[in-house]
Structures are given as structure tokens and as C-alpha cells.
C-alpha beads as a LAMMPS data file, in Angstrom:
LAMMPS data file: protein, C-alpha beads

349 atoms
348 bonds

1 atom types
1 bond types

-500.0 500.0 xlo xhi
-500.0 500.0 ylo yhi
-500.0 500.0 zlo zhi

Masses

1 110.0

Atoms # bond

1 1 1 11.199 43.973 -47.425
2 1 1 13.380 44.806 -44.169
3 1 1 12.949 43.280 -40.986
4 1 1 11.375 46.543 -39.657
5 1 1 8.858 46.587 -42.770
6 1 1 6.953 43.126 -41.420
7 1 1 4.055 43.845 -39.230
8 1 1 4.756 40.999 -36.453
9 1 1 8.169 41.841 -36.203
10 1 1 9.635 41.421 -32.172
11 1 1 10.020 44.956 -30.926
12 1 1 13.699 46.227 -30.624
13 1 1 13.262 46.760 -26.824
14 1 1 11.746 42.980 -26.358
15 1 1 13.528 40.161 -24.222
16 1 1 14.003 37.406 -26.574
17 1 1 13.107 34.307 -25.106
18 1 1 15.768 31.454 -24.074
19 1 1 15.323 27.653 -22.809
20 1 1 17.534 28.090 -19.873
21 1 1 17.115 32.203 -19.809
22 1 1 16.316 33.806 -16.334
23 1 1 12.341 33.585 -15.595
24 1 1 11.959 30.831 -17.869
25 1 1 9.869 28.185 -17.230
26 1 1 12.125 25.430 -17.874
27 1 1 14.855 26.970 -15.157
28 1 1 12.103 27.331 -12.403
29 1 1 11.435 24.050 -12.745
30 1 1 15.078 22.795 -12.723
31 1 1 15.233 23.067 -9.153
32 1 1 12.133 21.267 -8.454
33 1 1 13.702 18.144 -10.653
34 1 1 16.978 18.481 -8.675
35 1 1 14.984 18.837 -5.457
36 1 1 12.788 15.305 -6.586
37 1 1 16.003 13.312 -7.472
38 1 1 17.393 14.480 -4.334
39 1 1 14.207 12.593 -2.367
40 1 1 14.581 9.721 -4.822
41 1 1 18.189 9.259 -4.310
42 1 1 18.398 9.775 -0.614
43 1 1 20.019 6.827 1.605
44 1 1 17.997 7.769 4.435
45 1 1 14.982 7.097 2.110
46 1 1 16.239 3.736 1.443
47 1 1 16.943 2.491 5.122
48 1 1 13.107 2.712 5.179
49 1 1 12.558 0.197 1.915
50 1 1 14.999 -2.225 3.329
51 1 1 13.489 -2.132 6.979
52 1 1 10.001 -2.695 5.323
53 1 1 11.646 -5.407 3.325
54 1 1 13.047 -7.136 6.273
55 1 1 9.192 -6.866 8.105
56 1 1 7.765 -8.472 4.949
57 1 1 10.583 -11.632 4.574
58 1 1 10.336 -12.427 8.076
59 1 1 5.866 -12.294 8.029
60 1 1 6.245 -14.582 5.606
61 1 1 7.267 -17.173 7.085
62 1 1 3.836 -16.951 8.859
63 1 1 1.874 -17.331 5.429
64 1 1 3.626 -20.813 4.508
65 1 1 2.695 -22.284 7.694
66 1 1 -0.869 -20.916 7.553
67 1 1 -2.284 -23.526 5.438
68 1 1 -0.750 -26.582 6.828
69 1 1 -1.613 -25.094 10.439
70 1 1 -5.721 -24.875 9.474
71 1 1 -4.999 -28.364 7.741
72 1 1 -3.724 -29.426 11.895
73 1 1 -6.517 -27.594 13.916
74 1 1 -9.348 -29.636 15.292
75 1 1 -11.606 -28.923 18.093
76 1 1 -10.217 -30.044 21.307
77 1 1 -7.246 -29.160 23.488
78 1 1 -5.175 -26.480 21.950
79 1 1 -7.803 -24.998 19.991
80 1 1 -8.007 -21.925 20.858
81 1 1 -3.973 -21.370 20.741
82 1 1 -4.361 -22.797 16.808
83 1 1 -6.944 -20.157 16.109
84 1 1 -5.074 -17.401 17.721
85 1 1 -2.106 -18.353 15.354
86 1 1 -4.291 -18.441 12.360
87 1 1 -6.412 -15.355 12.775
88 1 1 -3.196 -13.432 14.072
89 1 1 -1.345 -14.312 10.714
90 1 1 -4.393 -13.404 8.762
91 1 1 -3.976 -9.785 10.534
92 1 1 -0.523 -10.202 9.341
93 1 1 -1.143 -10.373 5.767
94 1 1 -3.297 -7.418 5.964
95 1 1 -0.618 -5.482 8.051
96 1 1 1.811 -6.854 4.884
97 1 1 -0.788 -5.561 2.671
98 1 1 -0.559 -2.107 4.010
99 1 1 3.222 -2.047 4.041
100 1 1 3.204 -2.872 0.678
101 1 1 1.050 0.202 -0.417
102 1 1 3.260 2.277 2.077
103 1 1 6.473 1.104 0.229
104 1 1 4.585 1.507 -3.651
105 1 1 3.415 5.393 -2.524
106 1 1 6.556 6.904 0.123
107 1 1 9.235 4.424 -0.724
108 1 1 12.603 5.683 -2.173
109 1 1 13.409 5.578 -5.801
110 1 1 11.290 6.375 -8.830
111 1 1 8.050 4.216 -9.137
112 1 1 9.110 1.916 -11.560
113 1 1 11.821 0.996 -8.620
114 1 1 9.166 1.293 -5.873
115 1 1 6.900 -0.988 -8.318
116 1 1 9.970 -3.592 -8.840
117 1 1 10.085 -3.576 -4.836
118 1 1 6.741 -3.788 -4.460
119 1 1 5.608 -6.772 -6.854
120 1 1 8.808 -8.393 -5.416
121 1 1 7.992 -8.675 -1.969
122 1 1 4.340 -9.482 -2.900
123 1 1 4.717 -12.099 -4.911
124 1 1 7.679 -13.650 -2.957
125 1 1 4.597 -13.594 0.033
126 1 1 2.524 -15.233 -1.466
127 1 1 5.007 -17.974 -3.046
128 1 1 5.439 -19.008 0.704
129 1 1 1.907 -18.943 1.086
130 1 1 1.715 -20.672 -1.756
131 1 1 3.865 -23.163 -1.025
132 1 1 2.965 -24.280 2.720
133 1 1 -0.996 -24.824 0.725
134 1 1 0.529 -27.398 -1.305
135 1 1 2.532 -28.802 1.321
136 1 1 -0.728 -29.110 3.431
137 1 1 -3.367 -30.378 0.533
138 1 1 -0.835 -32.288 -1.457
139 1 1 -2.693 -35.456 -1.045
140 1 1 -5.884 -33.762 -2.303
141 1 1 -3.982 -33.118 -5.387
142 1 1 -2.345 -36.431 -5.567
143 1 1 -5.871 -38.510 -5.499
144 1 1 -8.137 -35.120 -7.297
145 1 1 -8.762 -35.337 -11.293
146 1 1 -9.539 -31.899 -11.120
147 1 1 -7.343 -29.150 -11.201
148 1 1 -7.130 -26.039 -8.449
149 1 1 -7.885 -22.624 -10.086
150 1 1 -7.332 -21.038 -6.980
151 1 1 -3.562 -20.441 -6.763
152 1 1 -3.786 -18.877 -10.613
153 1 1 -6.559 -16.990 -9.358
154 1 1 -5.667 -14.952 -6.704
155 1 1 -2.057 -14.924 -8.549
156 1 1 -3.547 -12.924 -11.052
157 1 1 -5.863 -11.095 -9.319
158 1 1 -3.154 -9.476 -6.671
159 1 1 -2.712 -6.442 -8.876
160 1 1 -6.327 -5.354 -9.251
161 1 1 -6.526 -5.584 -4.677
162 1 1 -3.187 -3.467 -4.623
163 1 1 -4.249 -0.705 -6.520
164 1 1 -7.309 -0.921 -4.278
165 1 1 -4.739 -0.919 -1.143
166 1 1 -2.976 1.960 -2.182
167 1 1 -5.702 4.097 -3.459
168 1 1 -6.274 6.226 0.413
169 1 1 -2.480 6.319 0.491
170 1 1 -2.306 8.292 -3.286
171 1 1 -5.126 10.610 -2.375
172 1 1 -2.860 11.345 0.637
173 1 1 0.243 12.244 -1.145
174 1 1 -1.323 14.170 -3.674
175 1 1 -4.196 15.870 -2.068
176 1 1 -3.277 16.111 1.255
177 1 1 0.615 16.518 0.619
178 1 1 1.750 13.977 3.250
179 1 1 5.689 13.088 2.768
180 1 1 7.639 10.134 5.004
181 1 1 11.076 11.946 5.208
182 1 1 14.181 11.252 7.097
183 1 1 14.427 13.997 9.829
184 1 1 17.815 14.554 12.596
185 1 1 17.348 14.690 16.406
186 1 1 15.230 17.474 17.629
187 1 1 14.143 18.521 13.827
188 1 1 10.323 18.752 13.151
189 1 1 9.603 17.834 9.755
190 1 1 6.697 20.391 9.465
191 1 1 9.064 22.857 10.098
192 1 1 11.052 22.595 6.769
193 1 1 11.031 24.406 3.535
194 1 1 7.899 23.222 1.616
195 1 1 8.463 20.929 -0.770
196 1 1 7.973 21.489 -4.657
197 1 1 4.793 19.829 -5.820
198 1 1 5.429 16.485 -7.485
199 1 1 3.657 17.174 -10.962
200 1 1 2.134 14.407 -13.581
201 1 1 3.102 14.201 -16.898
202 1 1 1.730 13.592 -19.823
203 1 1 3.414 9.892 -19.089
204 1 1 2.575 9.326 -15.956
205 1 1 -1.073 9.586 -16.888
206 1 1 -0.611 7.069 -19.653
207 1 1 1.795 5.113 -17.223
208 1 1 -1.433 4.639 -14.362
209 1 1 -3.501 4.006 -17.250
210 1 1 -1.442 0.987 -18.386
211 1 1 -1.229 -0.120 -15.435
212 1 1 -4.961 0.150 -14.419
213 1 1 -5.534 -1.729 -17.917
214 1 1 -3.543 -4.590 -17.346
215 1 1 -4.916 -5.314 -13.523
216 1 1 -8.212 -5.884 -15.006
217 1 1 -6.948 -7.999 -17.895
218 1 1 -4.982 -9.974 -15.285
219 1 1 -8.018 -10.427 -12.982
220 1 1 -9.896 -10.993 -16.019
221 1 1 -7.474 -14.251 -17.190
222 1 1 -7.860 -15.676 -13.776
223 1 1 -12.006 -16.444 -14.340
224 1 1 -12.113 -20.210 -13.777
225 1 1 -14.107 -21.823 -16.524
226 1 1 -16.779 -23.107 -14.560
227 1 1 -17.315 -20.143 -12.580
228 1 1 -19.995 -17.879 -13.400
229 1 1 -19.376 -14.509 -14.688
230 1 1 -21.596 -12.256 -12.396
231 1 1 -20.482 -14.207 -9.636
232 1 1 -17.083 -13.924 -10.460
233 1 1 -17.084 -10.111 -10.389
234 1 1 -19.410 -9.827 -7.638
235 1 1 -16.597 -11.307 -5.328
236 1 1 -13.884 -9.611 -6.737
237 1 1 -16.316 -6.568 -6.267
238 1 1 -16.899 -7.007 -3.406
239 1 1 -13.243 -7.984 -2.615
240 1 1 -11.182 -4.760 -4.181
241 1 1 -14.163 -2.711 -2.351
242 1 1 -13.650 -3.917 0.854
243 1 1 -9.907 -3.545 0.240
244 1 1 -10.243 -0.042 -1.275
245 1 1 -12.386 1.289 2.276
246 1 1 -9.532 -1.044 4.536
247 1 1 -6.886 1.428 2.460
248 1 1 -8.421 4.628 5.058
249 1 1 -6.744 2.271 7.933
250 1 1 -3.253 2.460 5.661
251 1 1 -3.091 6.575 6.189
252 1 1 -4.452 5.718 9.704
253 1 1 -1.780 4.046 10.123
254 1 1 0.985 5.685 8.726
255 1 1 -0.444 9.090 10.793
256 1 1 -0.783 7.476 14.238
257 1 1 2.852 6.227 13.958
258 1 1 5.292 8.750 12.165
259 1 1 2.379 11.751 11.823
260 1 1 1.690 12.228 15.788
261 1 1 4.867 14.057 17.570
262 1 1 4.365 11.748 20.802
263 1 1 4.949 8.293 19.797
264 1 1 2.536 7.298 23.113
265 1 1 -0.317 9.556 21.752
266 1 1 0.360 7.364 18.507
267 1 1 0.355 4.184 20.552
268 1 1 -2.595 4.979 22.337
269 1 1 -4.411 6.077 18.748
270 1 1 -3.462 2.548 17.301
271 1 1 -5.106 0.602 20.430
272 1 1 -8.096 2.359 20.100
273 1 1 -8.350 2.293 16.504
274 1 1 -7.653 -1.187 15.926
275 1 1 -9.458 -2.137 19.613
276 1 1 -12.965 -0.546 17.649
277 1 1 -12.048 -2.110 14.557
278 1 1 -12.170 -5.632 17.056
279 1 1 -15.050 -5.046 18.792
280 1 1 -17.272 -4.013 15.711
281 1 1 -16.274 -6.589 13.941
282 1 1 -16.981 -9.101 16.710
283 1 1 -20.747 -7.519 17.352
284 1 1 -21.280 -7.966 13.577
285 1 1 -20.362 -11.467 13.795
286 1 1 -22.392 -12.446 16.872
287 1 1 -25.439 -10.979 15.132
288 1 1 -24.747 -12.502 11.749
289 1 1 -23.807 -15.965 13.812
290 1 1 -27.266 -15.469 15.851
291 1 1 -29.608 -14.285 12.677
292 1 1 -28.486 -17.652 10.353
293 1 1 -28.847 -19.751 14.005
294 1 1 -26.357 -22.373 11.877
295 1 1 -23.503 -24.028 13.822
296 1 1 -20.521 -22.214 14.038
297 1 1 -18.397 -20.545 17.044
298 1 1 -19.286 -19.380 19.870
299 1 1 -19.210 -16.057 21.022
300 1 1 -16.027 -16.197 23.226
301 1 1 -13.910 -17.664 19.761
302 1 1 -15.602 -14.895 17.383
303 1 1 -13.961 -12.494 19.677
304 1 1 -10.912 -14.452 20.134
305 1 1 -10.608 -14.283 16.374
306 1 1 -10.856 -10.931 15.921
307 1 1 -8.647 -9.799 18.650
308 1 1 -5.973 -12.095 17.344
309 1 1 -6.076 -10.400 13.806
310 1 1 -6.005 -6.801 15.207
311 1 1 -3.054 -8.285 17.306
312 1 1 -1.278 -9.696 14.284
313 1 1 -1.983 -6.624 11.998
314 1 1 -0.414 -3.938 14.757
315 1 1 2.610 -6.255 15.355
316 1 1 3.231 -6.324 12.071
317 1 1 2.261 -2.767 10.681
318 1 1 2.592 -0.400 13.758
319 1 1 5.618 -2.409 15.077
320 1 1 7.568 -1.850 11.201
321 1 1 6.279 1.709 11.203
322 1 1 7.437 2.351 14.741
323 1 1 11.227 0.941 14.037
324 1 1 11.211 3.664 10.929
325 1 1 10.163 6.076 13.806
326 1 1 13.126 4.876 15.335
327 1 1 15.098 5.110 12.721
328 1 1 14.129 8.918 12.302
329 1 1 11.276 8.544 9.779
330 1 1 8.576 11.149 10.437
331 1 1 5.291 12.354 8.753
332 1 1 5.586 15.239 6.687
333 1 1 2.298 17.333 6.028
334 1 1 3.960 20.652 4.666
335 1 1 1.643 21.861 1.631
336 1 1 4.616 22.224 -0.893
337 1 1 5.403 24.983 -3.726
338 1 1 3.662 25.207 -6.970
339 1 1 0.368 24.028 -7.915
340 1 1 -2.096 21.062 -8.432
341 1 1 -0.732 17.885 -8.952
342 1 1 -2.109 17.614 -12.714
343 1 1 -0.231 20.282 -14.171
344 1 1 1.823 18.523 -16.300
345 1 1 5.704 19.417 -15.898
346 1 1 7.647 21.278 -18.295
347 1 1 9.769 18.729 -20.769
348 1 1 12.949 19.000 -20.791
349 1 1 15.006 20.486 -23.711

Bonds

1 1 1 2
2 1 2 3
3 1 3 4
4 1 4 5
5 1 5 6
6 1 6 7
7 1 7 8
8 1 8 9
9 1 9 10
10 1 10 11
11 1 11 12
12 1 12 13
13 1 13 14
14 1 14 15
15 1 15 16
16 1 16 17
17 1 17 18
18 1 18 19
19 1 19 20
20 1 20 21
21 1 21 22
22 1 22 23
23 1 23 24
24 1 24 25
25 1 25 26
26 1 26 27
27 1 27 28
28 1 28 29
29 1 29 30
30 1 30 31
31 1 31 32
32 1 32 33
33 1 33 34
34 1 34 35
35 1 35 36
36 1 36 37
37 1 37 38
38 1 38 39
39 1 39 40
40 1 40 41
41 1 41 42
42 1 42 43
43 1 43 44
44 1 44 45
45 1 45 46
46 1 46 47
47 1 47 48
48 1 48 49
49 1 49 50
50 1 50 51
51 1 51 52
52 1 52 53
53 1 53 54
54 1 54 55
55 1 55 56
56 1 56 57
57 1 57 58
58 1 58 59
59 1 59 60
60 1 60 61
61 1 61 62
62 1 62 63
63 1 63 64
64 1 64 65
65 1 65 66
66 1 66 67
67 1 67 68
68 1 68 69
69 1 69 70
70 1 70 71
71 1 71 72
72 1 72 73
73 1 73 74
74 1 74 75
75 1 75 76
76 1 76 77
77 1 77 78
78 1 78 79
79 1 79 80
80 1 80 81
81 1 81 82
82 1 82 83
83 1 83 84
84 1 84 85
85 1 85 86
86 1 86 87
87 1 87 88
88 1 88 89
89 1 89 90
90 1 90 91
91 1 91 92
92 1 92 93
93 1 93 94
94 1 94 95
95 1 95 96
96 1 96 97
97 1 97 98
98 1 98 99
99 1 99 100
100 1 100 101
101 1 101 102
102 1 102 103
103 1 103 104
104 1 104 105
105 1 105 106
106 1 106 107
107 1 107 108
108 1 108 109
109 1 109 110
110 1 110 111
111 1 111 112
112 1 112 113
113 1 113 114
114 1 114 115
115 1 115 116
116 1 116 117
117 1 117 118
118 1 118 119
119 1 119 120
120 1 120 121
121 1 121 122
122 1 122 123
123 1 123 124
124 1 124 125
125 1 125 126
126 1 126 127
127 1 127 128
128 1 128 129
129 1 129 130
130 1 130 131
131 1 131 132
132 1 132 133
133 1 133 134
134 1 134 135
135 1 135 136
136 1 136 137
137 1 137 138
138 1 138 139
139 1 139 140
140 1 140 141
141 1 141 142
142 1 142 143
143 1 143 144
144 1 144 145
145 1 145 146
146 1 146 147
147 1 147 148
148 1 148 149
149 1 149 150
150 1 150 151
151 1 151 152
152 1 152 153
153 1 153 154
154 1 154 155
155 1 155 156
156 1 156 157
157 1 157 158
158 1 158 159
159 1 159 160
160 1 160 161
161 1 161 162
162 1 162 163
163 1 163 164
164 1 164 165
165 1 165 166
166 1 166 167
167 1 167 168
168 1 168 169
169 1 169 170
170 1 170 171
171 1 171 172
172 1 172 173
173 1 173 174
174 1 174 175
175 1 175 176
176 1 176 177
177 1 177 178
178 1 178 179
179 1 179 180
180 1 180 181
181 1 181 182
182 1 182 183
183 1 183 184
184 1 184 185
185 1 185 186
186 1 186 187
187 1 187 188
188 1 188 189
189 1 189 190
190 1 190 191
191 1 191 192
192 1 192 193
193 1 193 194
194 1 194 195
195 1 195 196
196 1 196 197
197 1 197 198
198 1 198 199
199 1 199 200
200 1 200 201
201 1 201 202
202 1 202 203
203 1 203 204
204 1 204 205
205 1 205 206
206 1 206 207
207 1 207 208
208 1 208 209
209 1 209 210
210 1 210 211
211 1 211 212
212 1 212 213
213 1 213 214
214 1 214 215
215 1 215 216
216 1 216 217
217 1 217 218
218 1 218 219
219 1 219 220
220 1 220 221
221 1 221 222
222 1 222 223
223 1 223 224
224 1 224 225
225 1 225 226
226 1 226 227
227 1 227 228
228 1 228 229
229 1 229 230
230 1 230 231
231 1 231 232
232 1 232 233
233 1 233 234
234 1 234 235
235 1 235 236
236 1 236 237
237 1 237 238
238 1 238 239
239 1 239 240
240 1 240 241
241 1 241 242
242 1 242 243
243 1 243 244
244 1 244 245
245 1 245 246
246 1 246 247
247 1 247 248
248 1 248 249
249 1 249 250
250 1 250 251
251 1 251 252
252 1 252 253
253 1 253 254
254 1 254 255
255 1 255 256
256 1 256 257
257 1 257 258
258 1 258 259
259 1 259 260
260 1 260 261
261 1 261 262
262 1 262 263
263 1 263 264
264 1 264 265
265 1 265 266
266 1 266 267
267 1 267 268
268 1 268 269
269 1 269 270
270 1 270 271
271 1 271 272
272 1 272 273
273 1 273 274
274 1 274 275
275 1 275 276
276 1 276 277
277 1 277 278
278 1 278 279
279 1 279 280
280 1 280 281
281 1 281 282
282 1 282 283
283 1 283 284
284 1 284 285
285 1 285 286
286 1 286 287
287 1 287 288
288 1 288 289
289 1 289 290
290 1 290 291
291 1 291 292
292 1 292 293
293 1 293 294
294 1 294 295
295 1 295 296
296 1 296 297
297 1 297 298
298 1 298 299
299 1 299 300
300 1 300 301
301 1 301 302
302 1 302 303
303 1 303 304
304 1 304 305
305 1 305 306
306 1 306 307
307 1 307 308
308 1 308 309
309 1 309 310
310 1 310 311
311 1 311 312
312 1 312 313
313 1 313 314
314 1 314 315
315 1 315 316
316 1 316 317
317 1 317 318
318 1 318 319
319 1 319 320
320 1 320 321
321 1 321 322
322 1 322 323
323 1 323 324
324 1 324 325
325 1 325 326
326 1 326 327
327 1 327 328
328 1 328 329
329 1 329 330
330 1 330 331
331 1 331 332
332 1 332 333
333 1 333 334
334 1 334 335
335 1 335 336
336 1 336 337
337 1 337 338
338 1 338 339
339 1 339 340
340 1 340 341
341 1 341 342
342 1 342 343
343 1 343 344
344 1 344 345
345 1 345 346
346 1 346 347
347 1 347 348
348 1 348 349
């Protein structure tokens, strides 16, 4: 039987497919890799990890004296000055919080670098958190038989509350194709060449999976024993929920300082974003403070407190955000070539 005699036999006039012919899938595609590890690779991409690093070292000094600052406060002169500090740190570790996510999602590097970064910085935060609590209560563990699940508890349970962080910011990459990128005097970064689409693979899916997986099991290994389940997982419910809604203020955030192209309009965004965020927050309070008519503070501290936070989470956020705006960092919101996220890339031969 000749080649000619079999009925599926490739037509003499046919273009024979090759891995790296022209029109091939594999060398569309090899642009959009070289394009990708281009972004990954870029200094200027870097100069915007380290100056989020930097934020994050020095706001950490804040979170070791936090504890042994509430362990000094007592009503009476200087009061108010000691819960301006406290509050406005608390705003800090929120504002820390959000840099974190923004270094995890736009930072430079592949993720498993961003995610080295990230859990870096994080847990080196809350070590000096960690450490000024023990400074403050060590006679409470000194003269206490029972042992402090708390430390191990939010230890373990950090992973679960930064996936909730970063979960706006994702949406925003993917969905709404926003890009920080590194942009030259007098460029517009809306301007440029769209950008391929960044594409999941087969192992990235399995990767977030694994990684979803073992932020439960984590928060699930920090479950004091005498702790009750459903109440357990109500507050931690409750906690990666909250955390999940405060991740909207993250891409607030991140717009209002590198998306806007007047950095006053951005300035003027933040103050009445975070000024709202204040005042609702203080009304809520009053009414709680007024419906459970149970000591507590009065209403000229409850908005004390709250102002201090927003305070401490815009010097901290905004004011690192603003120095990459400096630094030439803008938002990018160019929908880039190719398709949905999900289509999984082409291996590579």
C-alpha cells in the first residue's frame, strides 16, 4: 500500500505543521512570554518592592510598641495623646495590610518571589508586634499557669485574612486589567501598547488551590482547645469577611494615588474617602455606644479614635503609594491582547 493509497493521507498541497513554524500557536505566544519576563525582570519594577519594603520595616516599629503603650494608658492627663498613638498605629497595620496585598498582586518578580516578599515582611510585622506583647504582659506570663493561644492563633491564621486582603486587588488585575508600571516624564501609561493578557495554567490553578488548602488547614491548627467550634469560625468569619469587603479600599487606594493623572485630584479622593470611612464609622459607634447604654467613651474619644486610624492608615498607605508616584509608578488600565484570563497558555516544547 503507497502513501497515496491510504484514505487519511495529508494532501500534497497541505502546510505541514511545525512547533516553532510561522502562525503557530506556540510562536504567537513566544512574545507574550518574552513580553511577561520582561515585566518580571524589570528594575524599575523592583524600586517599587523595595520602597514598599522600606514603608513596612519602618511601621513596624509602631506594632512592637503597641502593646506595651495600651499596657501604659490610663485615664487622666495624656489620654487622649495615648489613644491617638494607639488607634493611629492600628490604621497603620491596616495601611501595612494593604501594602502587603499591593506587593503579593503588582509587585516585581514571579509570585512565588512576590509570595517570599510578601510572607517575609508579614511575618517579620508581626514578630515586632509580637514581641513588644510579651515585653508588655511578661509578668502575666511569669505568675499565669495557663498558656496564651493567642500569638499561635493569629500566627496561623494570617494566611487565611491575606487571601481575603488581596482578593479586590486580583479581581482588578484580571478583570479589570489594571497594571502598576514604571512610566518616563511626560509618558501616560494608558497610552502604551496593550499588554498581552497574563494567562493561567493548568498550574497556576492547582498552585491557588494549594494555597487556598493550606490557609484553611493553618487557620484550622490554630483552634484553641477550649474554644468552641462555631464560635471559632464565626469570628474568623466574620474576620476574613470584614477583611475581604476592607480589600475594595486596597484598589481604592491604589486608583486614587497612581490611577488619577492629578496627584491633587488623588489627594483630595483619599481625604474624602477615608474622611467618610471616619465619620461612618464614628456614627455607628455612638449609636452602638448609646443602644447598650454600658460605660465606655464618650463621644468626643469615639471620634478621636477613628480619625486617628484613618490618619495612621493614609500616612502609611497613601504616603508609600505617593513616593512610588514619585518615583514614576503609575496606574495602568490598558485592556491588553488576547483573551480571558483562564485560557490556559500554550506549554512549551
Amino acid at each position: 500500500m503507497t502513501h497515496e493509497d491510504y484514505p487519511y493521507a495529508t494532501r500534497a498541497d497541505a502546510k505541514l505543521w511545525q512547533a516553532d513554524g510561522e502562525g503557530s500557536a506556540l510562536a504567537v505566544s513566544k512574545p507574550l512570554r518574552e513580553q511577561l519576563q520582561k515585566e518580571e525582570t524589570d528594575p524599575g519594577l523592583w524600586k517599587l518592592t523595595f520602597t514598599i519594603a522600606i514603608a513596612l520595616l519602618v511601621a513596624a516599629i509602631g506594632n512592637g510598641l503597641l502593646a506595651p503603650a495600651a499596657d501604659l494608658i490610663e485615664p487622666g492627663p495624656g489620654f487622649a495623646v495615648g489613644l491617638s498613638f494607639l488607634l493611629a498605629t492600628l490604621g497603620s497595620i491596616g495601611a501595612q495590610a494593604a501594602l502587603l496585598a499591593i506587593l503579593a498582586v503588582w509587585g516585581a518578580g514571579s509570585l512565588w518571589v512576590r509570595l517570599i516578599w510578601h510572607w517575609g515582611l508579614a511575618y517579620t510585622a508581626y514578630s515586632a508586634w509580637l514581641l513588644g506583647y510579651l515585653i508588655a504582659f511578661a509578668d502575666d506570663f511569669k505568675y499565669s499557669n495557663s498558656s496564651d493561644d493567642m500569638g499561635p492563633m493569629i500566627l496561623l491564621g494570617l494566611p487565611a485574612l491575606a487571601l481575603a486582603v488581596q482578593l479586590a486587588a486580583w479581581g482588578a488585575k484580571f478583570y479589570l486589567y489594571w497594571r502598576i508600571v514604571p512610566t518616563t516624564r511626560g509618558e501616560a501609561p494608558h497610552e502604551a501598547d496593550p499588554p498581552p493578557v497574563d494567562q493561567f495554567s493548568i498550574r497556576d490553578m492547582i498552585v491557588a488551590t494549594l494555597i487556598v488548602a493550606a490557609s484553611l488547614g493553618a487557620l484550622r491548627m490554630g483552634k484553641p482547645e477550649d474554644t468552641p467550634e462555631a464560635q471559632y469560625w464565626l469570628a474568623w468569619g466574620i474576620a476574613c469577611g470584614s477583611a475581604a469587603c476592607g480589600s475594595v479600599l486596597v484598589v481604592l487606594l491604589v486608583y486614587l494615588t497612581l490611577g488619577v493623572r492629578r496627584a491633587w485630584i488623588g489627594a483630595l479622593g483619599v481625604l474624602a474617602a477615608l474622611g467618610s470611612l471616619a465619620g461612618i464609622a464614628s456614627a455607628a459607634l455612638i449609636w452602638i455606644s448609646y443602644g447598650l447604654a454600658m460605660p465606655g467613651p464618650s463621644n468626643n474619644e469615639i471620634i478621636l479614635m477613628m480619625t486617628s486610624a484613618v490618619c495612621g492608615f493614609a500616612f502609611v498607605g497613601a504616603g508609600t503609594l505617593w513616593v512610588a508616584r514619585s518615583l514614576g509608578y503609575r496606574l495602568s488600565m490598558t485592556r491588553p491582547l488576547g483573551g480571558s484570563p483562564f485560557q490556559t497558555a500554550p506549554a512549551e516544547m
